[in-house]
C-alpha positions in Angstrom: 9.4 12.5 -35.5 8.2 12.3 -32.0 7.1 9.0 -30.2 4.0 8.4 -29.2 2.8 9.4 -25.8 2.4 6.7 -23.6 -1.5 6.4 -22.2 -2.1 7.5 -18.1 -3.5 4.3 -16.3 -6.2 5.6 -14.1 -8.3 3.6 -11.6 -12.0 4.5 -12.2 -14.9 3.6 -10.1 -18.4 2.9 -10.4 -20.2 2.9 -7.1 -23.5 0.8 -8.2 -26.6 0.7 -6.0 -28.7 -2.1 -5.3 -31.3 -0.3 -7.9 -28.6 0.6 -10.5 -28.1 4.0 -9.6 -24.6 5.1 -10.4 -22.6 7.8 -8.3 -21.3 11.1 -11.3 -18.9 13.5 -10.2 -18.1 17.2 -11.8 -14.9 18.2 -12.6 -13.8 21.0 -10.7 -12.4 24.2 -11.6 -9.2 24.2 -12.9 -9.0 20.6 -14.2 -9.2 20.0 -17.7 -13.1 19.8 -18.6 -13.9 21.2 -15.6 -18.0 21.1 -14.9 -18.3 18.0 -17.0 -19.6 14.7 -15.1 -17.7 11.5 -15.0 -17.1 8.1 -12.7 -15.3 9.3 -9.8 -11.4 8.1 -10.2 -7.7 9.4 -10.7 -4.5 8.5 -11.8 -2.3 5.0 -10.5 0.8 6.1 -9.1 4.2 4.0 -9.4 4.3 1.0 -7.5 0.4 1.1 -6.9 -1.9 -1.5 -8.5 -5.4 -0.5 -10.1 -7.1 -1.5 -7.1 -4.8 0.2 -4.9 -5.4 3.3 -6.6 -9.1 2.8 -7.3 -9.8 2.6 -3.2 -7.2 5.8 -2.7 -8.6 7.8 -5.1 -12.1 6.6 -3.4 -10.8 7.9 0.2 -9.5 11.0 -0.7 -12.3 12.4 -3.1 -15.7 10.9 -1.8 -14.0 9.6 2.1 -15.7 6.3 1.5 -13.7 2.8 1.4 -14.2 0.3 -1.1 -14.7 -2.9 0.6 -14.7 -4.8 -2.8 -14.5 -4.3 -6.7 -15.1 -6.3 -9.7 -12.7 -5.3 -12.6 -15.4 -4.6 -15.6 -14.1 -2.6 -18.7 -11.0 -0.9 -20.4 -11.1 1.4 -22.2 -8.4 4.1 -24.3 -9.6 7.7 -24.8 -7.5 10.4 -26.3 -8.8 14.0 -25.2 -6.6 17.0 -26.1 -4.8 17.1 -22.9 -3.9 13.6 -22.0 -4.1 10.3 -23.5 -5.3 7.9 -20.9 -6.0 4.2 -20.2 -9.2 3.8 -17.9 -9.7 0.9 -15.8 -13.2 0.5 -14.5 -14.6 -1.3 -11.2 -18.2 -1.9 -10.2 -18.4 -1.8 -6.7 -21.5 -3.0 -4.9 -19.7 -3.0 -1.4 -18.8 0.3 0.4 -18.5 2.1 3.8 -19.3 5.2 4.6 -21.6 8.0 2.5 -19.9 9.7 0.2 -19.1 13.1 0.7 -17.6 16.4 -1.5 -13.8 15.9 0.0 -12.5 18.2 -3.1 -15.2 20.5 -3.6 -16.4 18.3 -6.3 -20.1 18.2 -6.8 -22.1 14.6 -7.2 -25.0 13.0 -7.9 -26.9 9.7 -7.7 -28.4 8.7 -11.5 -30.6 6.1 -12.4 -31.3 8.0 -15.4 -28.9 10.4 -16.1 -30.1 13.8 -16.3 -26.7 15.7 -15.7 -24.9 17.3 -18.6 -22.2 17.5 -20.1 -20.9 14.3 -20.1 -17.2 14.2 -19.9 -16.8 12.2 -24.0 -15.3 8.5 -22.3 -18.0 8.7 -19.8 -21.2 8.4 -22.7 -20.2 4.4 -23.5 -19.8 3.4 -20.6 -23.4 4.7 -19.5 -24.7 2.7 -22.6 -22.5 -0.5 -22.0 -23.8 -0.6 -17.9 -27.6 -0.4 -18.8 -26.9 -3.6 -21.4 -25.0 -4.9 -19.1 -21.9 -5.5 -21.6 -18.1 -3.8 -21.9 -17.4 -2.7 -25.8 -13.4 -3.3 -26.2 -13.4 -0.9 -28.6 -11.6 2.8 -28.3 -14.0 5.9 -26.8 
């Protein structure tokens, strides 16, 4: 009998603009579910908090720095490759434009018209336009 796996925290950040667009990401090539969209984020490393990593994972990938974030939703997902705890931030307060700092494309939505989805990014979509956080598993 094996023990379970024990869920990856990762820091993940919704860059909101004053008219409710949302920033996606792709996945790049190589990554699991590579060419799906997703909130922009990445794992918390020892020692770090959630917030730490969010505004890391912020610098490196976009080259913007999070001036402030509101901790929003939590939420466990299982995919076939990891099982992984997300932690998500609205952030209404940046610097900087973001920019493709991994080769990673993105996009502005209001309406999201980019596909596919990566599967624990589809609630959250639905919760932010109600304005609410399910505590339920994606």
């Amino acid at each position: 009998m094996t023990a379970p796996v024990k869920p990856i925290d990762v820091a993940v950040g919704i860059l909101m603009k004053p008219n409710g667009d949302v920033l996606l990401g792709q996945r790049p090539p190589g990554k699991p579910y590579a060419g799906y969209w997703e909130f922009p984020g990445g794992k918390v490393d020892p020692g770090e908090t959630v917030l730490e990593a969010l505004k890391r994972e912020f610098m490196e990938e976009l080259g913007i720095e999070v001036l402030s974030a509101d901790e929003w939703c939590g939420v466990e997902h299982v995919y076939e490759h990891a099982h992984v705890r997300l932690h998500f931030f609205i952030s209404r307060d940046w610097r900087g434009e973001p920019q493709s700092l991994e080769g990673q494309a993105f996009a502005w939505q209001g309406e999201v018209g980019v596909e596919p989805l990566l599967p624990a990014t589809i609630p959250l979509l639905q919760w932010i336009s109600r304005d609410a956080c399910s505590t339920v598993d994606a």
